[in-house]
Wavefront OBJ file of the C-alpha trace (Angstrom):
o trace
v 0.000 0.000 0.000
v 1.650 3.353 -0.823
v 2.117 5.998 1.219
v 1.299 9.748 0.462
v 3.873 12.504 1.514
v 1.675 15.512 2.774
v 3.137 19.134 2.962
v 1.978 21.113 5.831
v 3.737 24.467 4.715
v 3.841 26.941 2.704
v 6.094 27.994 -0.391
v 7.957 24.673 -0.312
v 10.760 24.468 -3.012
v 11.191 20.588 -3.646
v 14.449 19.139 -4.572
v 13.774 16.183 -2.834
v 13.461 13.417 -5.708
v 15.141 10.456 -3.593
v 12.374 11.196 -0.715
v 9.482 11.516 -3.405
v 10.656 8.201 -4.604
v 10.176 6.434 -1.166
v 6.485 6.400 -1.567
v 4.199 5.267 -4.598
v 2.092 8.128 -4.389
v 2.204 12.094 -3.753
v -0.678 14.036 -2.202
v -0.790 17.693 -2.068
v -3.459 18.656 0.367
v -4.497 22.009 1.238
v -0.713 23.522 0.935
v 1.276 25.693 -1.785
v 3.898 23.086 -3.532
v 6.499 24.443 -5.889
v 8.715 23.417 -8.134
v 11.303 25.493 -9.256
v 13.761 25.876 -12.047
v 15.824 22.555 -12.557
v 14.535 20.927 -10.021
v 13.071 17.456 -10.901
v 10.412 15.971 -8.451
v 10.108 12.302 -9.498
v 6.796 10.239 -8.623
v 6.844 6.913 -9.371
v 2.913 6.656 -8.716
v 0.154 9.396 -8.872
v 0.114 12.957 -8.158
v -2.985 14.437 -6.661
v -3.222 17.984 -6.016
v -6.524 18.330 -3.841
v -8.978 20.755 -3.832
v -7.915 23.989 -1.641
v -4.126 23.314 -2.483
v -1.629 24.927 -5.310
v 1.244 23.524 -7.085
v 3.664 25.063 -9.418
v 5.364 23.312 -11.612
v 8.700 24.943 -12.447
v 11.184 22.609 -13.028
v 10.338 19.079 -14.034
v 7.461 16.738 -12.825
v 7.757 13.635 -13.549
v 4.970 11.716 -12.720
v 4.370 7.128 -13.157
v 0.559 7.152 -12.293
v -2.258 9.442 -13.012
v -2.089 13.206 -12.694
v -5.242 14.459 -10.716
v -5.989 17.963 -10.136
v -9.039 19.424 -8.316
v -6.981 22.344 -6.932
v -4.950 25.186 -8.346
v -2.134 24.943 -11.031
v -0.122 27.704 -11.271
v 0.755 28.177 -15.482
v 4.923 28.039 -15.477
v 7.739 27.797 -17.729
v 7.977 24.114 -16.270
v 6.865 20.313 -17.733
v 4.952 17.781 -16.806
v 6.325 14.252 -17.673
v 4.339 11.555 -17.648
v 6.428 8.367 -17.167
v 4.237 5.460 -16.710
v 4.248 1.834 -18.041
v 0.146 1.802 -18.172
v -2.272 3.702 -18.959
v -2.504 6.843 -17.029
v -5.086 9.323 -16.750
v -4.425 13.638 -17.131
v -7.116 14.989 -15.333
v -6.003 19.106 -14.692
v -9.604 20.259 -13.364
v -9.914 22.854 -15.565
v -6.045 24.118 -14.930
v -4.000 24.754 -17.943
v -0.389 23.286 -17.588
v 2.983 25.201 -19.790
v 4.791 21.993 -20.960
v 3.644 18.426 -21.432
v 5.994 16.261 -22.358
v 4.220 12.052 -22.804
v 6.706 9.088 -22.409
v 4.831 6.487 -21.839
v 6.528 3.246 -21.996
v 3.894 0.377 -22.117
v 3.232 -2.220 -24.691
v 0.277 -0.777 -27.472
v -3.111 -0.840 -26.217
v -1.559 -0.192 -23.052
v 0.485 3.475 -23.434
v -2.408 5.938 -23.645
v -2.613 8.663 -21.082
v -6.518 9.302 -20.816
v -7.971 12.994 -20.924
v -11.474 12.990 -19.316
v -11.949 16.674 -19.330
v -10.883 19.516 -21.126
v -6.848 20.012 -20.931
v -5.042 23.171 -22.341
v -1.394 23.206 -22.765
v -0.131 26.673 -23.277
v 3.761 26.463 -24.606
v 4.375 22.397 -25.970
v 2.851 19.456 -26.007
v 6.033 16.919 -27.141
v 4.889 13.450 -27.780
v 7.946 10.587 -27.449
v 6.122 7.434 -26.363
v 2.478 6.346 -25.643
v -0.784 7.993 -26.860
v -2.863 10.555 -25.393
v -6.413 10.025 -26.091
v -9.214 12.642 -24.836
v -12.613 11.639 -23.976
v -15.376 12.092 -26.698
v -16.463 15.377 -25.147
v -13.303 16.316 -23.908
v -11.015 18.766 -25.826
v -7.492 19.388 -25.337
v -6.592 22.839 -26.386
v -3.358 24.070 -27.989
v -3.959 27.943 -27.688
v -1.547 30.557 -30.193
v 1.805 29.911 -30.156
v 1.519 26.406 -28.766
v 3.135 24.148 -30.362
v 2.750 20.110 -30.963
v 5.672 17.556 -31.942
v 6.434 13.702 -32.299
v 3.162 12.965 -33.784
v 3.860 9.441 -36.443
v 2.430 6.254 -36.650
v 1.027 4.814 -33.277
v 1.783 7.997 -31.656
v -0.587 10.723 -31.862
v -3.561 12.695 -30.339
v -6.597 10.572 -30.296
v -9.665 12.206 -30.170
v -10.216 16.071 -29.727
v -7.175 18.297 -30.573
v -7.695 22.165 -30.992
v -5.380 23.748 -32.102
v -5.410 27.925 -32.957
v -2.988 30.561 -34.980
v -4.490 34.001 -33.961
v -3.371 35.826 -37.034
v -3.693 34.189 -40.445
v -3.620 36.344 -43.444
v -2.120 37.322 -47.107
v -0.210 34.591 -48.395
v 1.824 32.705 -45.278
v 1.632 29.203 -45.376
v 0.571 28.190 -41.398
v 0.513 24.664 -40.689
v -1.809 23.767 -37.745
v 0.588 20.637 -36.750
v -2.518 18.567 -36.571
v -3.076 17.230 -40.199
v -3.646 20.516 -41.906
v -2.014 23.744 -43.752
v -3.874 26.532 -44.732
v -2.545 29.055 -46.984
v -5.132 32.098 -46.962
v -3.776 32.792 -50.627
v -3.460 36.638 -50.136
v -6.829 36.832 -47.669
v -6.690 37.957 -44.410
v -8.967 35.672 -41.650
v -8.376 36.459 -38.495
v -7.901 33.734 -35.641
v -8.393 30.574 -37.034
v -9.274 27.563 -35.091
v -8.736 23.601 -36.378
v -10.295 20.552 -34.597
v -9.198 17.831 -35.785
v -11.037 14.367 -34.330
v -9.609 11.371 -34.927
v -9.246 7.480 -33.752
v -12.312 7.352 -32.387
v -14.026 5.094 -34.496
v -17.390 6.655 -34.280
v -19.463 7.613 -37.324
v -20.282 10.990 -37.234
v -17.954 11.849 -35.113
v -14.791 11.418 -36.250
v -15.410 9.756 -39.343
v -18.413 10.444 -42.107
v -20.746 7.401 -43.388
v -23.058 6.177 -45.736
v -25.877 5.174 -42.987
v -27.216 2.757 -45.234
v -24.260 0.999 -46.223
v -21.473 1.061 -43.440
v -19.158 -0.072 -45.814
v -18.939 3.337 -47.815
v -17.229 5.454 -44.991
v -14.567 8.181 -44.382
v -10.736 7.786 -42.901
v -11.389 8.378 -39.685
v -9.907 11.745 -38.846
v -12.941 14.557 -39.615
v -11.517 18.279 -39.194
v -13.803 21.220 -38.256
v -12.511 24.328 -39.552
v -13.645 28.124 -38.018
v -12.400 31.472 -39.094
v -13.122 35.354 -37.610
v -13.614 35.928 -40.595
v -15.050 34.719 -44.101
v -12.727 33.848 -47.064
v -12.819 36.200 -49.128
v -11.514 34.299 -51.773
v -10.423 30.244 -52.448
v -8.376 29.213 -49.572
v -5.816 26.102 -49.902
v -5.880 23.072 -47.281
v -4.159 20.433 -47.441
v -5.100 17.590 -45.628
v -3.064 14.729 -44.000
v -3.205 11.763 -42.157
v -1.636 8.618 -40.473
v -2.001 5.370 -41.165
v -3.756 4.539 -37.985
v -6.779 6.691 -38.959
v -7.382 4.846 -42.483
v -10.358 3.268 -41.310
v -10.195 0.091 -43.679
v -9.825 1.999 -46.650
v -6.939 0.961 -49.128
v -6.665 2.809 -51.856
v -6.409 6.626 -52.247
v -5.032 6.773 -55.619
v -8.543 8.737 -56.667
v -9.380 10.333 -53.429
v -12.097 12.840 -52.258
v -12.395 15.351 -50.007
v -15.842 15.878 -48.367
v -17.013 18.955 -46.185
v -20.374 19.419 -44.292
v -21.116 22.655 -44.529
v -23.716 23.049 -41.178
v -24.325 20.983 -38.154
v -25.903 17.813 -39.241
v -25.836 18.824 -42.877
v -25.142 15.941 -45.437
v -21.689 15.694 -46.399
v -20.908 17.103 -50.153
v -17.974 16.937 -52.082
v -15.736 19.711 -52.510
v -12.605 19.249 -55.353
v -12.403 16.686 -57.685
v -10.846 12.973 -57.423
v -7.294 14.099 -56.505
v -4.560 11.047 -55.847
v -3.834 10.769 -52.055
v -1.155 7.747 -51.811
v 0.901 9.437 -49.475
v -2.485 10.451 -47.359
v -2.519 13.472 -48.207
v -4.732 15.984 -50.338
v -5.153 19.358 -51.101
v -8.208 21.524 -51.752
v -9.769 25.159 -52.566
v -12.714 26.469 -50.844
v -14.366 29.619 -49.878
v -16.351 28.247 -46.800
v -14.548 26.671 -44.175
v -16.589 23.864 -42.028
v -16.210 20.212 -41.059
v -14.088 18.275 -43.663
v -12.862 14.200 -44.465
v -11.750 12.235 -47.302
v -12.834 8.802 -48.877
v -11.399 7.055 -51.437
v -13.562 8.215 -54.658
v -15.025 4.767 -55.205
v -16.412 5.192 -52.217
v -18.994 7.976 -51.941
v -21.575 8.775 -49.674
v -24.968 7.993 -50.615
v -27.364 10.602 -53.106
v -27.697 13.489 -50.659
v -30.381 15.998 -51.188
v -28.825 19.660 -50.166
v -32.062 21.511 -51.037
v -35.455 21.238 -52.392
v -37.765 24.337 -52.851
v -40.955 24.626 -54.770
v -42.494 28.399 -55.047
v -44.735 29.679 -57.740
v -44.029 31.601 -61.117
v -46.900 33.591 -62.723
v -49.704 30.550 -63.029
v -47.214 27.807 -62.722
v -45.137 26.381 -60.007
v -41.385 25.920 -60.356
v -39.605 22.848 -58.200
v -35.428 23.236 -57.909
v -33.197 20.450 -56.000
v -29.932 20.198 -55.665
v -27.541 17.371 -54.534
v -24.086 17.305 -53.168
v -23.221 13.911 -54.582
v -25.571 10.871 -55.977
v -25.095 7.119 -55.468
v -26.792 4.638 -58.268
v -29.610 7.354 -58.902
v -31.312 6.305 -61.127
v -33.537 9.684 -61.281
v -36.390 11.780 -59.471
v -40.058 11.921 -59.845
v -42.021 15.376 -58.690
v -45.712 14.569 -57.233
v -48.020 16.548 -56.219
v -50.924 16.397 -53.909
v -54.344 19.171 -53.683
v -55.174 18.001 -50.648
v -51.641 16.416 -48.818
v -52.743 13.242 -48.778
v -52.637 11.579 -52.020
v -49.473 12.105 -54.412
v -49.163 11.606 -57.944
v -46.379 12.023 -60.242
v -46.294 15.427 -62.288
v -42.675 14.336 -63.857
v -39.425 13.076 -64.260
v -36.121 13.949 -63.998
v -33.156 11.709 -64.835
v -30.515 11.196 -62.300
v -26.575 10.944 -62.710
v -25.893 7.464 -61.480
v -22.980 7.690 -59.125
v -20.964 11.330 -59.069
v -19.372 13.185 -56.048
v -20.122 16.723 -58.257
v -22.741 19.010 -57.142
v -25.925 18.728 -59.464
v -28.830 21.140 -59.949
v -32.221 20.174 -61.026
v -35.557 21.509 -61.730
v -39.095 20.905 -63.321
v -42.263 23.178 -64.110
v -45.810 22.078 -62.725
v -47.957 24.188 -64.916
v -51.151 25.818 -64.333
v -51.734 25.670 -61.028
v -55.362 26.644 -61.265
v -55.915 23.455 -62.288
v -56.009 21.699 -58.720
v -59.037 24.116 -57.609
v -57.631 24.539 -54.326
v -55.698 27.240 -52.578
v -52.705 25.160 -51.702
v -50.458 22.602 -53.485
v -48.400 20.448 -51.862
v -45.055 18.932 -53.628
v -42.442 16.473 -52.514
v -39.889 14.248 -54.432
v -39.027 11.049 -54.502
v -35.313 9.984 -55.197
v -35.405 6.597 -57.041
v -32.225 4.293 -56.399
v -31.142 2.375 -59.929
v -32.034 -1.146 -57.529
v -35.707 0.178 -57.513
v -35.421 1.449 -53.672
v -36.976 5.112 -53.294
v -36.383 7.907 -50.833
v -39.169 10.553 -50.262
v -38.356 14.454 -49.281
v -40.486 16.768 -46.822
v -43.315 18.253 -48.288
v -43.594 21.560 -49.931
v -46.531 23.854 -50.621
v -47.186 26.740 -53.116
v -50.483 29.065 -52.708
v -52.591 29.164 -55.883
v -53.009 32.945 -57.227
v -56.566 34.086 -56.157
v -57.563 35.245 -59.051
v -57.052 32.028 -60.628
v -59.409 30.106 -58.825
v -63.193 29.864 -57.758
v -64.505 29.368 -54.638
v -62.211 26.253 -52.418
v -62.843 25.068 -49.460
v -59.899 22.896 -47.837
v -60.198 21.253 -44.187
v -56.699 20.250 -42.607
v -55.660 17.722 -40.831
v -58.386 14.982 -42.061
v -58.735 13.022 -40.361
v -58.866 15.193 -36.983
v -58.910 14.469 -33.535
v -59.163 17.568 -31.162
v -59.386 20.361 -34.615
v -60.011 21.104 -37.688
v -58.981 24.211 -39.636
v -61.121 25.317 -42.470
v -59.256 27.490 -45.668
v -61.403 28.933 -47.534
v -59.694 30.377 -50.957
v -62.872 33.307 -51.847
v -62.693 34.776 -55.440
v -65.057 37.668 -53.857
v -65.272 39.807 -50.520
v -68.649 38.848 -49.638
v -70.573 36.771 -46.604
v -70.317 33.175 -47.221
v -72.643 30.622 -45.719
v -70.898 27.747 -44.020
v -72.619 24.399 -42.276
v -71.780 20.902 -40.868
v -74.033 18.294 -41.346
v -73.511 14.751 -40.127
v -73.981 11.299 -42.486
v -77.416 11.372 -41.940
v -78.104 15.110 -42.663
v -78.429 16.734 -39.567
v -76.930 20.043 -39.091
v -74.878 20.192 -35.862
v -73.069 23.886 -36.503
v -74.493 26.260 -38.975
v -72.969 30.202 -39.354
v -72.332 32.883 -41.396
v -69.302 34.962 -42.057
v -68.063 37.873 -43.935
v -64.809 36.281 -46.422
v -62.222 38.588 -47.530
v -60.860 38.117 -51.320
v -58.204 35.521 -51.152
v -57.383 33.200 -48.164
v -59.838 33.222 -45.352
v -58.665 30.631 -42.152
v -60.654 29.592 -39.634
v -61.590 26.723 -36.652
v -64.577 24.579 -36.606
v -66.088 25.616 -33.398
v -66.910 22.769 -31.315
v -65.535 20.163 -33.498
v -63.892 18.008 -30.226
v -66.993 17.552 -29.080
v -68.276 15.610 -32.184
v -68.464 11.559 -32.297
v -65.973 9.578 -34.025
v -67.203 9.691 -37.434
v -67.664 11.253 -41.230
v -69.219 14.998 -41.800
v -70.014 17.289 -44.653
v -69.118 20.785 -44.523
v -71.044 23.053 -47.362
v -69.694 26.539 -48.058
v -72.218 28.972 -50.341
v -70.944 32.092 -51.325
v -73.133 34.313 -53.755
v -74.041 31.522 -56.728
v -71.147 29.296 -55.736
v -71.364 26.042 -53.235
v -68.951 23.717 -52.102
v -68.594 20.771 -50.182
v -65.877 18.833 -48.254
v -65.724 15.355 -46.515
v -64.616 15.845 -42.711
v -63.369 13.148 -40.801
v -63.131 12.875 -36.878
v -61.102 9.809 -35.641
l 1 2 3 4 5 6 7 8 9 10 11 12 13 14 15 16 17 18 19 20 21 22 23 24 25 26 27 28 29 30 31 32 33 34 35 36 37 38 39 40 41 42 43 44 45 46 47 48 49 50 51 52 53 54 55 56 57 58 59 60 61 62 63 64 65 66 67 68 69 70 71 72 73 74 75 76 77 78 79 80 81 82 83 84 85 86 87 88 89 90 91 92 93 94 95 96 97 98 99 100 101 102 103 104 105 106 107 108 109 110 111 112 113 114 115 116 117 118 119 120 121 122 123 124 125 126 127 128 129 130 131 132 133 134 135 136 137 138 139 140 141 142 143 144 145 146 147 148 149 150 151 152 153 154 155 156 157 158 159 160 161 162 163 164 165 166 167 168 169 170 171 172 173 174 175 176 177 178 179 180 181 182 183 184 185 186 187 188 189 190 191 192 193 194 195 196 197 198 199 200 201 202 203 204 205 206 207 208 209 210 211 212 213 214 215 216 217 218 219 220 221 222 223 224 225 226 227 228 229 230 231 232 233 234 235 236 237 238 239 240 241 242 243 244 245 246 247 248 249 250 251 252 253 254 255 256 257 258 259 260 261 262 263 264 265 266 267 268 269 270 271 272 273 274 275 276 277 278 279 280 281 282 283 284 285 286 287 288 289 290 291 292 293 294 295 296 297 298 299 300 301 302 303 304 305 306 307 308 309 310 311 312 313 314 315 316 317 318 319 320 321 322 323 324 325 326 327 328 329 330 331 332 333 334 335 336 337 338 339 340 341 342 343 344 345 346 347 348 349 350 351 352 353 354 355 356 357 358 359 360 361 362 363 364 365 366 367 368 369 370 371 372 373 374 375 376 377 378 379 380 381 382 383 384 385 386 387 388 389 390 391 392 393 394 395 396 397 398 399 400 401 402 403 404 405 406 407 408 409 410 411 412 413 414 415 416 417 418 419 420 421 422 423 424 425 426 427 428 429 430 431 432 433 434 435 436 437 438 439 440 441 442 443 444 445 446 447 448 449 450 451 452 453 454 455 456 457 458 459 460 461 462 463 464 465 466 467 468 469 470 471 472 473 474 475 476 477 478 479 480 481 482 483 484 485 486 487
């Protein structure tokens, strides 16, 4: 069982490496330990500095178990060495530490030092042997200036590393250290911040996929990219990566670089097929986001980046655009008067399998054909194996003048309300009343309509049985009826 060492005063200077090494573990509780200036305090087990205490690290900590902090860390010119021969954890309670220095010495698998909570290092992180690895929602920061070395093959920052350069502008070339150089190519950006997650082998998080088919997926290093300021014009990145974070993929002679431009956006492709043998890739852009590569016979699957539908003079015009198609075979438009029931108005061919942006669009014409006030649109991706995706729902509002009286009731069937649109080609008092299926009248009023689009509830409609209704609308010489269902 180890023993902690416990320092009762205050402003201690510790030079006392052959007494720290006489117990397993050291425990600073309550008191002000320092460190200073080539001094090394060696702890062969963990170092715990407990709430209501304050070390500063000066010289040279070496530590063999976990670093805990729930106290105060005083930011100094010294570094923190982490010396263990399994895994350890780096826990600094919020503190930020100067250097970190990770020499790990067990067998892989067993060599990571384990960041639960946010960690920022403020002068160099300096990676020899073993593998730091942050928690999923854990971060650790490398502020300006900061710098990161000894990242190769089996030795590198899994996980969340920030990293930020507080002045990027004209045409200096600033390499992050974490995967990626950015040359602003003569704009001027401000701070710029890269996150680059990596080996954690969890889709969507540090590596894009095709939810459909798990087999068409990303490397798995994703890197989000945010600037003060807005690129004026095409920024270069180049993008690079270890063979750790190849996820399964073997061949990047014909890669592809992928961004998603919003939170939970689909991915799209950005660039053209570039080869990426030696894992690494460059790109232009003018918006800066989350970005990945996959090998270009891999892409994601047909994703829909917009889909509008608004109205042009008596017709309705439908645009869509996609960020990159897998086996589309094409799209169908339908349309619907009432929401409900969808047919096809046309057909647009797709373009198979592409990582290249692709705008379409069709013309429903004469909308005053539908005799209602509202049309609803939606469209319906067909897959070249015969499998079919449907979009949301769009509507486009019927010119008045285009249409006689319409009466639509929404939803049908209704449990609790109904909503009654009446499209009026006249400002006039219109009569309206409910019947039931065997022709009693259970609501009967009448209202002044406005030209156009008149809304309103069916009073009373929650209190009606379970069952089918008839609602008649007569204004001047024109009468209407619609079907009203209560479930």
């Amino acid at each position: 069982m180890s023993r902690p060492l416990f320092f009762a005063s205050v402003g201690v200077a510790l030079a006392l490496a052959g007494a720290a090494a006489q117990a397993q573990d050291l425990t600073n509780t309550g008191t002000q330990l320092t460190v200073e200036p080539g001094v090394l305090l060696s702890v062969p087990g963990a170092l715990r500095n407990q709430a209501g205490a304050t070390l500063t690290p000066g010289g040279t900590v070496q530590v063999g178990g976990d670093f805990i902090n729930t106290g105060t860390v005083v930011p100094a010119n010294g570094t923190l060495v982490l010396i263990g021969s399994t895994e350890q954890t780096l826990s600094a309670g919020g503190a930020s530490l100067g250097r970190v220095e990770v020499r790990n010495t067990g067998p892989a698998g067993q060599n990571r030092i384990l960041l639960p909570t946010d960690l920022t290092v403020l002068q160099q992180l300096t990676l020899v042997s073993g593998l730091p690895r942050t928690d999923a929602t854990a971060t650790l920061h490398l502020p300006d200036g900061a710098t990161l070395t000894g990242e190769t093959a089996g030795r590198y920052v899994q996980g969340n590393l920030e990293i930020t350069r507080a002045a990027v502008q004209g045409s200096t070339v600033v390499d992050f250290g974490n995967g990626l150089v950015l040359n602003p190519n003569g704009g001027s950006l401000g701070a710029v911040r890269v996150l680059r997650t990596a080996g954690l082998q969890q889709a969507g998080v540090s590596f894009g996929q095709n939810p459909a088919n798990p087999s068409q997926h990303t490397i798995d290093r994703i890197w989000s990219v945010t600037a003060d300021q807005t690129p004026t014009a095409p920024a270069t990145l180049t993008l690079s990566w270890l063979p750790d974070d190849d996820n399964g993929l073997t061949n990047f002679a014909q890669a592809q670089v992928w961004r998603m431009p919003a939170s939970s956006a689909p991915w799209e492709a950005i660039g053209s097929p570039t080869d990426a043998s030696a894992r690494s890739i460059t790109v232009s852009t003018t918006a800066f986001s989350r970005l990945t590569v996959s090998e270009g016979q891999k892409p994601l699957p047909v994703q829909l980046v917009s889909f509008t539908a608004r109205r042009v003079g008596p017709d309705a015009l439908l645009r869509w655009t996609t960020a990159q198609e897998l086996n589309n075979a094409g799209f169908e438009v339908e349309s619907s008067p009432d929401g409900r029931t969808f047919r096809s108005v046309g057909r647009v061919a797709g373009h198979g399998t592409t990582t290249q942006r692709h705008d379409y669009q069709l013309t429903d014409p004469n909308l005053a054909r539908y005799q209602v006030p509202l049309v609803y649109y939606r469209l319906r991706q067909l897959d070249q194996d015969g499998t079919a995706t449907t979009s949301q729902v769009q509507t486009v509002a019927v010119p008045s003048e285009a249409l006689p009286l319409a009466v639509q009731v929404y939803p049908t069937p209704f449990t609790t309300q109904a909503t009654v649109l009446i499209q009026a080609p006249e400002t006039s008092p219109a009569t309206l009343r409910v019947v039931d299926a065997v022709g009693r009248t259970l609501w009967q009023q009448t209202l002044p309509l406005t030209k156009g689009e008149n809304r309103l509830n069916l009073p009373q409609a929650h209190t009606w049985p379970v069952g089918t209704y008839v609602l008649g609308v007569r204004q001047g010489h024109q009468f209407r009826t619609v079907k009203v269902v209560r479930e």
